[in-house]
C-alpha positions in Angstrom: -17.7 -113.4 -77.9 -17.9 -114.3 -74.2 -21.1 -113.5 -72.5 -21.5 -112.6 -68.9 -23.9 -114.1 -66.7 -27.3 -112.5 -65.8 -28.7 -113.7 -62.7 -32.2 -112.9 -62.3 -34.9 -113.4 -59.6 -37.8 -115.1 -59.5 -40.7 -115.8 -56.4 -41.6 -119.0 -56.6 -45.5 -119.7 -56.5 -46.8 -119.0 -53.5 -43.7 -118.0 -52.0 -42.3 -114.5 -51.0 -38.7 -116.1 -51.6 -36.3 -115.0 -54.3 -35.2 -118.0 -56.6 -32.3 -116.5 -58.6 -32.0 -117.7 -62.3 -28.4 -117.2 -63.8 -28.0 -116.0 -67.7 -25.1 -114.9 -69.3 -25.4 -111.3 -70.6 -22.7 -109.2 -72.7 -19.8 -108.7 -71.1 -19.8 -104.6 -72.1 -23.1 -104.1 -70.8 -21.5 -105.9 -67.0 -18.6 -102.8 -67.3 -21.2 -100.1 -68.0 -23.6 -101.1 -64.8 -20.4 -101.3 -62.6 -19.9 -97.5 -64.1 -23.2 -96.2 -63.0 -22.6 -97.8 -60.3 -19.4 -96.3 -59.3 -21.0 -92.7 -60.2 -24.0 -93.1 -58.2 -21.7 -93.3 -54.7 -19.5 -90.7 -55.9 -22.5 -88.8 -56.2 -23.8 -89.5 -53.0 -21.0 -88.6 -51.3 -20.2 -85.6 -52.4 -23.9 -84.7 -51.5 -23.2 -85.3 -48.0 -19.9 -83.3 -48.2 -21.6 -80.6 -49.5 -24.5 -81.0 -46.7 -21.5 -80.7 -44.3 -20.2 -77.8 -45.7 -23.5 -75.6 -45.7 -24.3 -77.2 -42.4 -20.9 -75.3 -41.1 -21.1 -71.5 -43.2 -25.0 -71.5 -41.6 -23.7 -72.7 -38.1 -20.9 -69.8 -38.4 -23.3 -67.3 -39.9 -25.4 -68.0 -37.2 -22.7 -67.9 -34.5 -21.2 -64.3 -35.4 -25.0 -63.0 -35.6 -25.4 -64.4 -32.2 -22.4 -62.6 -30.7 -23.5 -59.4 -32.3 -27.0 -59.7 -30.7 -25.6 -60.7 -27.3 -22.8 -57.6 -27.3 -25.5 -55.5 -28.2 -28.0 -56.4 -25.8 -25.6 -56.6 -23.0 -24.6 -53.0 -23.6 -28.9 -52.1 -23.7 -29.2 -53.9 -19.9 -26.3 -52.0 -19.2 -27.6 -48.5 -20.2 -31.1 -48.9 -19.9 -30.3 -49.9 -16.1 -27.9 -47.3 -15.7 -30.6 -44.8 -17.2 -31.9 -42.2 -14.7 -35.2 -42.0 -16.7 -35.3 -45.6 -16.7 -39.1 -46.7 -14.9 -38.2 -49.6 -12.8 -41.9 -51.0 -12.9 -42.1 -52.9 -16.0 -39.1 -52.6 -17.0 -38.6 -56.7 -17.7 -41.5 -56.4 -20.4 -40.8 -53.1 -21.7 -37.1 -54.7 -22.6 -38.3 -58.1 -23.7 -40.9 -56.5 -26.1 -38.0 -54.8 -27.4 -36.0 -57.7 -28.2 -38.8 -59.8 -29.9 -39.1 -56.6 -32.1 -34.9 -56.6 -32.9 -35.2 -60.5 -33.3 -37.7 -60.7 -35.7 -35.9 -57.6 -37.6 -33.2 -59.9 -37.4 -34.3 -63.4 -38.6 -36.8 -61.4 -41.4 -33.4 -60.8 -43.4 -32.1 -64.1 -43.1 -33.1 -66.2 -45.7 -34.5 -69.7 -45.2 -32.6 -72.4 -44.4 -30.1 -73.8 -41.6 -28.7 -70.8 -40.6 -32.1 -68.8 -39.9 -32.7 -71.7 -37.5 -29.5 -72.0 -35.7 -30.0 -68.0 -35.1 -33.5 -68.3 -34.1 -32.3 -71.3 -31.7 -29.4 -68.6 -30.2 -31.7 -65.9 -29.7 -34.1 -68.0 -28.0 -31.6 -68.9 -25.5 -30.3 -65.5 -25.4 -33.9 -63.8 -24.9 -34.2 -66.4 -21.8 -30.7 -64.9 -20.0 -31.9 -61.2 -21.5 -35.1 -61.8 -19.6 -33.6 -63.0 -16.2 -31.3 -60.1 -15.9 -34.2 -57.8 -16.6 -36.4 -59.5 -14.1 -33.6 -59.2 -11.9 -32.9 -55.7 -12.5 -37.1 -55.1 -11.7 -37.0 -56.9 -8.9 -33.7 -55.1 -7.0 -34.3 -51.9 -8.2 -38.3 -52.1 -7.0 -37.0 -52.5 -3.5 -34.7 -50.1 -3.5 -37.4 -47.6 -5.1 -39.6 -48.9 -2.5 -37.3 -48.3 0.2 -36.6 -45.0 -0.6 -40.2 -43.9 -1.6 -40.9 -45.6 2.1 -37.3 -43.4 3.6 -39.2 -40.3 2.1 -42.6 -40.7 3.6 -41.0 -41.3 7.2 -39.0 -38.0 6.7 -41.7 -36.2 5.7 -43.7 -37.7 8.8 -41.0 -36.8 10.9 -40.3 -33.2 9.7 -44.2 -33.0 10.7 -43.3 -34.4 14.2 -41.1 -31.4 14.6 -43.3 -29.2 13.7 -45.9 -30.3 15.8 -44.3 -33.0 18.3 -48.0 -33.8 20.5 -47.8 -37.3 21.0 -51.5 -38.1 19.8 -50.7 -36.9 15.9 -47.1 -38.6 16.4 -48.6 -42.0 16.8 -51.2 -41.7 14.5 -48.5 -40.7 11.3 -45.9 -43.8 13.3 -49.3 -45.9 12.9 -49.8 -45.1 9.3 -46.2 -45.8 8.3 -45.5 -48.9 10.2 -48.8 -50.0 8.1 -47.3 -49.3 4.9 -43.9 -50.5 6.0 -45.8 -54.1 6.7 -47.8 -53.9 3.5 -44.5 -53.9 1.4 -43.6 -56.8 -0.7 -39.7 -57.2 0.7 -37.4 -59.4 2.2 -37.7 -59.7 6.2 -34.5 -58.3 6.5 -35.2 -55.2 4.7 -38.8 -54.6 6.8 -36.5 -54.7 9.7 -34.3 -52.0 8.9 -37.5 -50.0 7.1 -38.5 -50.5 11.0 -35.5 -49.3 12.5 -35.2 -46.2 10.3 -39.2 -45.2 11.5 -37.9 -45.8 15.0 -34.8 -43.6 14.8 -36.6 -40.9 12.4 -39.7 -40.5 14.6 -38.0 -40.9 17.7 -34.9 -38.0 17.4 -37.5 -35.6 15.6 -39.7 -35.9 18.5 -37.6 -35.6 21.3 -35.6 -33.1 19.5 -38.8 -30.7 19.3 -40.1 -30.7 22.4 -36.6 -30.7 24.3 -36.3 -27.5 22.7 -39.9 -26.3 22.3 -41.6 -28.3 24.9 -38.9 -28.8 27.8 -41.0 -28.7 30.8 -43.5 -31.2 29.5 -40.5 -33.2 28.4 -38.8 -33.1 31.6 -42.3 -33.3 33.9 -43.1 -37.0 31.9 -39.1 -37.7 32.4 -39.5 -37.1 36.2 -42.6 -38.8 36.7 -41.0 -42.4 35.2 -37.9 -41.7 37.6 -40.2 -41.3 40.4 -42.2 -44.2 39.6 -39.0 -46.0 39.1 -39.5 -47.0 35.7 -36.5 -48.1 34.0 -37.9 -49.8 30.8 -39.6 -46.4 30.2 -38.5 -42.8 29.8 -41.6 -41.7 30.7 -42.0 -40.0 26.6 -43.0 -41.4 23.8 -40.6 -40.4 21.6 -37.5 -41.1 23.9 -38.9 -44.5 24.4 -38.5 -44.9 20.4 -34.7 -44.5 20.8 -31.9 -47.1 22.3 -31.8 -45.6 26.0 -28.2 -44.6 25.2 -29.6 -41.8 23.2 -32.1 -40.4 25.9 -29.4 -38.7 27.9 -28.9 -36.0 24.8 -32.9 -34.8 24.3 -32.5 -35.0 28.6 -30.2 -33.0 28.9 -31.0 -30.4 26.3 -34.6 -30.3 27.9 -32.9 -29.5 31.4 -30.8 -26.4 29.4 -33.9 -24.8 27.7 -35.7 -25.0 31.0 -33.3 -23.4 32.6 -33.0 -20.9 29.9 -36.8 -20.1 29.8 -37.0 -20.1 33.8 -33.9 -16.7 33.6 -36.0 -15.7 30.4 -39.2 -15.2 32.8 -36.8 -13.9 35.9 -35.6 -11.2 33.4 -38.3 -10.2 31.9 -40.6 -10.0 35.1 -37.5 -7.8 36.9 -37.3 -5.3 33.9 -40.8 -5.0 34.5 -40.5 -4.0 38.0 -37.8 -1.4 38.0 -36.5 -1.0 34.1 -36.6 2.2 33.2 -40.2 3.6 31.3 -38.9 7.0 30.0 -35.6 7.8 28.0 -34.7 10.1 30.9 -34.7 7.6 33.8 -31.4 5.9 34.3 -30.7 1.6 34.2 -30.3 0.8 37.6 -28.9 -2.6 36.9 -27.7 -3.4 40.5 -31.6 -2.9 42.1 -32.0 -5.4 39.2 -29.3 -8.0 40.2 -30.9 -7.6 43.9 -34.5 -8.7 43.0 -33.0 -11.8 40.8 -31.1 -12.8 43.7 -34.2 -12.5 45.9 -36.8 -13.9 43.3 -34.5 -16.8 42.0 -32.8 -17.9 45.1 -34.1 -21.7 44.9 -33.2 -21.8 41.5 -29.4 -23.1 40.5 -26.4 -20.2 40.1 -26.2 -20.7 36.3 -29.4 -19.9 36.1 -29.4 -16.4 37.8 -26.2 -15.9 36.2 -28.3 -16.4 32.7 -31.0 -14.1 34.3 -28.4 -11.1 35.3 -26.7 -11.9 31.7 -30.3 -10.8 30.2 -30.8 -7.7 32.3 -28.0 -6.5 30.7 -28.6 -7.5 27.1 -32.4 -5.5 27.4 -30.2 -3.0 29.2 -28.1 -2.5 25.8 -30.3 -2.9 24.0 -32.5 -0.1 26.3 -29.5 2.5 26.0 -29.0 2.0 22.0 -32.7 2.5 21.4 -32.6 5.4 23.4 -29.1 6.8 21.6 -31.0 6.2 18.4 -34.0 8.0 19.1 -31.8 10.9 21.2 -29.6 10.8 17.9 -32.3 11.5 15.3 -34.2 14.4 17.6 -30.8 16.0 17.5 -29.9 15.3 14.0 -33.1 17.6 13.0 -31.6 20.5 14.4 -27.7 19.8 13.6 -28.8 19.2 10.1 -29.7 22.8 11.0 -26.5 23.9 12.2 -24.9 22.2 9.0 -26.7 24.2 6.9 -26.0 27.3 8.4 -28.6 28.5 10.1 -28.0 30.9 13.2 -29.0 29.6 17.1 -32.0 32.2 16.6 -33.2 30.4 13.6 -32.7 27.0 15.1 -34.8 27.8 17.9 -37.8 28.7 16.1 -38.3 25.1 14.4 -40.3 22.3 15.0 -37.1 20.0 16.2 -36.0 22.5 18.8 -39.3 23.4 20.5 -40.5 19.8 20.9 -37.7 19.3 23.6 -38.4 19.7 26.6 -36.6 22.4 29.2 -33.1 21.1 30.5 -32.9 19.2 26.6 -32.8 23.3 25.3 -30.3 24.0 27.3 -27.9 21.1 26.8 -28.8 21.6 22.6 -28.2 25.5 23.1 -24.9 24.5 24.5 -24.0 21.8 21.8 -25.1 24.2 19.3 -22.6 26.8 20.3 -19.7 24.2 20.5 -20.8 23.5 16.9 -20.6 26.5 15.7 -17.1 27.1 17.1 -15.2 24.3 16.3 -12.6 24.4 13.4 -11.2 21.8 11.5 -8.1 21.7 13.7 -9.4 21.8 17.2 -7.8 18.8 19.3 -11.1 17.3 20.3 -12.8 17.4 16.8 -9.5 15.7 14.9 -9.0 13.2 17.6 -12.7 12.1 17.5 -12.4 12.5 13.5 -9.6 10.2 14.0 -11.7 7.9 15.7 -14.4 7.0 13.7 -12.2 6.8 10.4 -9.7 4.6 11.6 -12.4 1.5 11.1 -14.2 2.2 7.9 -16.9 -0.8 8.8 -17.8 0.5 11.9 -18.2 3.9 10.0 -20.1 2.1 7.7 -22.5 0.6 10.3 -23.3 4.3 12.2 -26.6 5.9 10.9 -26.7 9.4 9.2 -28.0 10.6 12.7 -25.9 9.0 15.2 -22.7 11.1 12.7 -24.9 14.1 12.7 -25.4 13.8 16.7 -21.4 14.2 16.8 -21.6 17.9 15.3 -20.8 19.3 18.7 -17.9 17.4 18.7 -16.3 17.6 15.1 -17.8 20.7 14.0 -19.2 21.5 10.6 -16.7 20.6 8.5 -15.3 17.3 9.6 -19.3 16.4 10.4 -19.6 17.1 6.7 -16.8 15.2 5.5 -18.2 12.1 7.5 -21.1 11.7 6.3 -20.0 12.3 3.2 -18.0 9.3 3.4 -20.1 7.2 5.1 -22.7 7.5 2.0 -19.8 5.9 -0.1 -19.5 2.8 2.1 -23.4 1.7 1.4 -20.9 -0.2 -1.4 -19.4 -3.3 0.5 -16.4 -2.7 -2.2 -15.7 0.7 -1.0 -15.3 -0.7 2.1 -12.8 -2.8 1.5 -11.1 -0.3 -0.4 -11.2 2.5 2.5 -9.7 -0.4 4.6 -6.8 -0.7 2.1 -6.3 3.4 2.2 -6.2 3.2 6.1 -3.5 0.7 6.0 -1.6 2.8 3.7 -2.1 6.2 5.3 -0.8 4.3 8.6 2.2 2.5 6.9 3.3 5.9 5.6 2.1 8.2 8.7 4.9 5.6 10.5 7.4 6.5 8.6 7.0 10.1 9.2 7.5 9.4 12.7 3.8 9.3 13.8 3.0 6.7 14.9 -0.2 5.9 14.6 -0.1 2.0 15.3 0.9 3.4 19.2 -1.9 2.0 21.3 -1.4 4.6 23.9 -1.1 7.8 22.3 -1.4 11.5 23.7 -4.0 13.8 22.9 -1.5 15.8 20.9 -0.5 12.8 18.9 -4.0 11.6 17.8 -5.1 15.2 16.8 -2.1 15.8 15.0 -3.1 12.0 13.3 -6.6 13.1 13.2 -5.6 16.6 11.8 -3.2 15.0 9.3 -5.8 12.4 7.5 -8.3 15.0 7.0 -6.2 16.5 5.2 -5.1 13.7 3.0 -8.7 13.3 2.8 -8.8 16.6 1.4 -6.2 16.8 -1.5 -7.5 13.5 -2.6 -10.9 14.5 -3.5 -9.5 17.7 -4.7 -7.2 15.1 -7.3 -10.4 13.2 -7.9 -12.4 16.1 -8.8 -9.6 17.5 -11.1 -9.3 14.2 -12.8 -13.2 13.1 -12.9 -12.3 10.0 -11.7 -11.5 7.8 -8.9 -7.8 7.8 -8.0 -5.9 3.7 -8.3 -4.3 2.7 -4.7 -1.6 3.7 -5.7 -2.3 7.6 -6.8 -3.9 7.8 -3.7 -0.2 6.8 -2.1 1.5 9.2 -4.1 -1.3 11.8 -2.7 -0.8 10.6 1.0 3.2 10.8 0.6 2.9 14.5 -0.7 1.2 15.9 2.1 3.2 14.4 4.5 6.3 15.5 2.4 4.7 19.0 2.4 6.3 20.1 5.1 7.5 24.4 6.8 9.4 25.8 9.7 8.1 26.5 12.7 9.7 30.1 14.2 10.0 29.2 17.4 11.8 32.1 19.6 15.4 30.5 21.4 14.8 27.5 20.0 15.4 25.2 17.1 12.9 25.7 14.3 11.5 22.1 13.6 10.0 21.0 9.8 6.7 19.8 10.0 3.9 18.8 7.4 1.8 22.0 6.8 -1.0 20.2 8.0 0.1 19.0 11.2 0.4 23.5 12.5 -2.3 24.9 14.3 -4.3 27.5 13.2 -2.6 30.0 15.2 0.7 29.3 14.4 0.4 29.8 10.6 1.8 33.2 11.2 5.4 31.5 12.2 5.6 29.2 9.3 8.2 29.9 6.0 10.1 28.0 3.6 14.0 28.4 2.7 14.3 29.4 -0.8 17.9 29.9 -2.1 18.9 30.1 1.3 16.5 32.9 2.3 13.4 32.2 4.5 9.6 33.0 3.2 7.3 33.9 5.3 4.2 32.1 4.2 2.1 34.6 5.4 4.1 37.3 2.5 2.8 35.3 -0.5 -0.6 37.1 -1.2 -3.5 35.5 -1.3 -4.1 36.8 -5.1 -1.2 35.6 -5.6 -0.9 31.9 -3.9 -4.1 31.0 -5.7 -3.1 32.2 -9.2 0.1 29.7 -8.6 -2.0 26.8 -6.9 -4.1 27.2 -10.4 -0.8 26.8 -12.6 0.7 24.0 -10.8 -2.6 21.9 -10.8 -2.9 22.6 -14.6 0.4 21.3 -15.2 0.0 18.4 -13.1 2.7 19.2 -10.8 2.5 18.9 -7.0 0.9 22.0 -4.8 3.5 22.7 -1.9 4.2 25.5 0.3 7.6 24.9 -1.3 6.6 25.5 -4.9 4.2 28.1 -4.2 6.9 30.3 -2.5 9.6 29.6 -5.2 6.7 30.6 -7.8 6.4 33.3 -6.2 10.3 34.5 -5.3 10.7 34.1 -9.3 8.0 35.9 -10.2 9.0 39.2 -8.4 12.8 39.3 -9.5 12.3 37.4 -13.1 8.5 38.0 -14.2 9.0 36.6 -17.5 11.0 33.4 -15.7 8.4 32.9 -13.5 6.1 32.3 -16.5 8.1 29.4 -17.7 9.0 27.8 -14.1 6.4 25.5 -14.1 7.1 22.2 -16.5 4.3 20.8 -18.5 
């Protein structure tokens, strides 16, 4: 059997060199070393394969942890920044104490090995960009914080300057925040504009104030630079604050006050002199006008004019105090003559005796007028007219100045006012009373009218006058039957029914007109009728027994009240008595 050959290795004495020796050795023991051999590489490489492999999952694992963490972080900067509660101080270590605390959470449950360190390697370099965009974010932020804690303490200064605009305190709180503006730890830039902002702050509160509180100290300081021919200077300490370009406006607004407060004095000192002292004296205003000429004649014409423009606003405002206090010494004794009372028991109170002579005389006479006016005399229902037509300006009289006009409406339309003018304390009954006006017109126009006529005749606005109370009238009477407030439009259906109420006038060689019931006179009642079946009713024939037993039927069956019906009620009821009991519909 062949035999392979063994080398084998020997040092030679003294030597470190290899001296190879050559055997043969058996030729299946040569195959089985090549074998192991062989194995070994194989082995060894697919080590390193598998070294590649694991190398790759951890650098992956690693990777998509990494994105995660930066996603997630980017959206914390971005909410945490965004935050209103967010502190700016600190707020680069309160973040990056957070992240060490989510990146150890993170790397504790990953297990040893490559992967843990590629993601501790990626957070690393993430916590350095987390960190930069925090500090950042601290540092921006701070300024702007800064600036606008700085903004608010100038405002604050300045709103003080206003208040109090002596120049002593205004440079000392200027002092204190142009200190605390140098202090800050800011850019140049900003420091300059923090500057600018104390300049323009302190500067237009100033000049502001004491153009319009102070304007003769303003302008005397203003004068004295002119004079002295300063131009760098306005002569003021605020207005020397501001670009000149602004000076003209505080100037100017100094110059109007001053004029203003020069007429004020004028005014005043005139009223003094010759204004009346008593309610009885009279406002002579043109004495008035006189003395401002003579008093104010080196001043300019604007300002007298202001002057004579203030002796009559204390002159109105003389004549209404004295209305008022005229109106509620008379309203004690027409509430008086509202209530019934006779002249003789008038004249015994406490009201009447406190005026003096010639004031008894006048109220004796306003008492009688008073007492004598009915609902459909031409003075009372044009004046009623009057002061119903604008339910606001009702609505802004007092209780006395309505009672003061008893001697001019009489009891009953004085009543009715005031009656109304309680039920417009409610702004929405205002409004409402508006709307009824605009209806009652609208239809009163189409009756012929005319009530929008801006020059109408005595006879026209009474008849108006005389016509709305009456509307008045049936519509509380609805109201009261109902025990509610009527819509807009029952009250239209109300309106359009006395108008539509209409009877004859007998008028002797003449044509008898047809007129709303309301719209005739007292003393011509007598000459009214109605055509039923062709023959004409007297209204005055229908018994008074009977008209109200038939006024009582038609209300309870809901069905309108007119002279019309009444008197057809009525013509039934004597030739049909058991007809007339079913003529009314329910």
């Amino acid at each position: 059997m062949a035999r392979i050959p063994i080398y084998e290795e020997r040092q030679s004495v003294g030597q470190n060199i290899g001296v190879s020796r050559m055997r043969t050795p058996d030729t299946g023991a040569r195959f089985i070393a090549q074998g192991v051999q062989d194995v070994g590489r194989g082995l060894e490489v697919a080590a390193n394969v598998m070294m590649k492999v694991d190398e790759e999952r951890s650098k992956v694992t690693a990777d998509k942890l990494s994105s995660e963490a930066e996603l997630y972080w980017t959206e914390q900067l971005k909410v945490r920044q965004s935050s209103p509660d967010t502190k700016v101080e600190g707020f680069a270590g309160s973040v990056i104490k957070d992240f060490d605390a989510y990146a150890e959470n993170l790397l504790k449950n990953q297990p040893e090995g490559l992967s843990r360190k590629f993601l501790a390697a990626n957070l690393r370099s993430l916590k350095k960009n987390v960190y930069s965009s925090s500090v950042n974010f601290e540092a921006t932020q701070g300024i702007a914080v800064r600036n606008a804690e700085m903004e608010a303490s100038i405002g604050d200064s300045a709103k003080a300057v206003a208040l109090d605009p002596n120049e002593a305190n205004g440079q000392r709180l200027y002092g204190q925040r142009l200190a605390a503006i140098d202090s800050l730890r800011t850019t140049p830039s900003n420091r300059a504009q923090l500057k600018e902002k104390l300049n323009l702050t302190f500067g237009r509160a100033g000049a502001e104030s004491m153009a319009r509180n102070q304007p003769q100290v303003l302008m005397a300081q203003v004068d004295a630079a002119r004079k002295r021919g300063d131009k760098a200077s306005s002569g003021n300490y605020y207005l020397d604050l501001l670009p000149s370009t602004e000076w003209d406006t505080y100037i100017k607004i100094a110059e109007g006050n001053v004029s203003a407060a020069n007429a004020e004095v004028a005014a005043n000192d005139v009223w003094k002199q010759l204004g009346p002292t008593t309610d009885n004296m009279p406002v002579n205003k043109d004495a008035m006008y006189k003395r401002i000429d003579q008093i104010m004649s080196d001043r300019t014409p604007a300002e007298r004019k202001a002057a004579k423009a203030l002796i009559d606003s204390q002159a109105s405002a003389f004549d209404y105090s004295r209305n008022q206090r005229t109106a509620a010494q008379q309203a004690g004794i027409f509430d008086q003559v509202l209530a019934g009372k006779s002249l003789n028991e008038i004249m015994q109170s406490p009201q009447y005796k406190a005026l003096d002579g010639a004031e008894k005389l006048t109220i004796i006479t306003k008492i009688k007028d008073a007492q004598s006016k009915g609902e459909n005399d031409i003075g009372a229902t044009t004046r009623y007219l009057q002061l119903t037509s604008d339910p606001a300006a009702l609505a802004a009289m007092s209780v006395e100045q309505i009672t003061a006009e008893t001697p001019v409406l009489g009891n009953a339309l004085t009543k009715d006012l005031l009656k109304r003018r309680a039920n417009l304390n409610d702004p929405a009954n205002v409004i409402e009373a508006k709307i009824d006006e605009d209806t009652f017109r609208r239809l009163a126009d189409s009756a012929g009218l005319k009530p929008y006529e801006s020059k109408k005749s005595a006879t026209q606005s009474a008849e108006l006058g005389r016509l709305k109370y009456a509307v008045e009238q049936q519509i509380d009477i609805e109201q009261r039957d109902k025990k509610r407030k009527l819509t807009p439009d029952e009250k239209e259906k109300v309106m359009q029914r006395v108008i539509d109420n209409k009877v004859f006038v007998d008028r002797s060689f003449r044509s008898d007109p047809e007129v709303p019931i309301a719209l005739v006179e007292t003393d011509k009642l007598g000459d009214t009728y109605v055509v039923v079946n062709g023959q004409e009713i007297k209204l005055n024939t229908i018994p008074a027994v009977s008209r109200d037993k038939i006024v009582r039927q038609l209300r309870a069956a809901g069905r309108p009240v007119t002279e019309k019906a009444i008197a057809e009620i009525y013509v039934l009821s004597k030739s049909q008595p058991s007809a007339a009991a079913q003529a009314i519909p329910r």
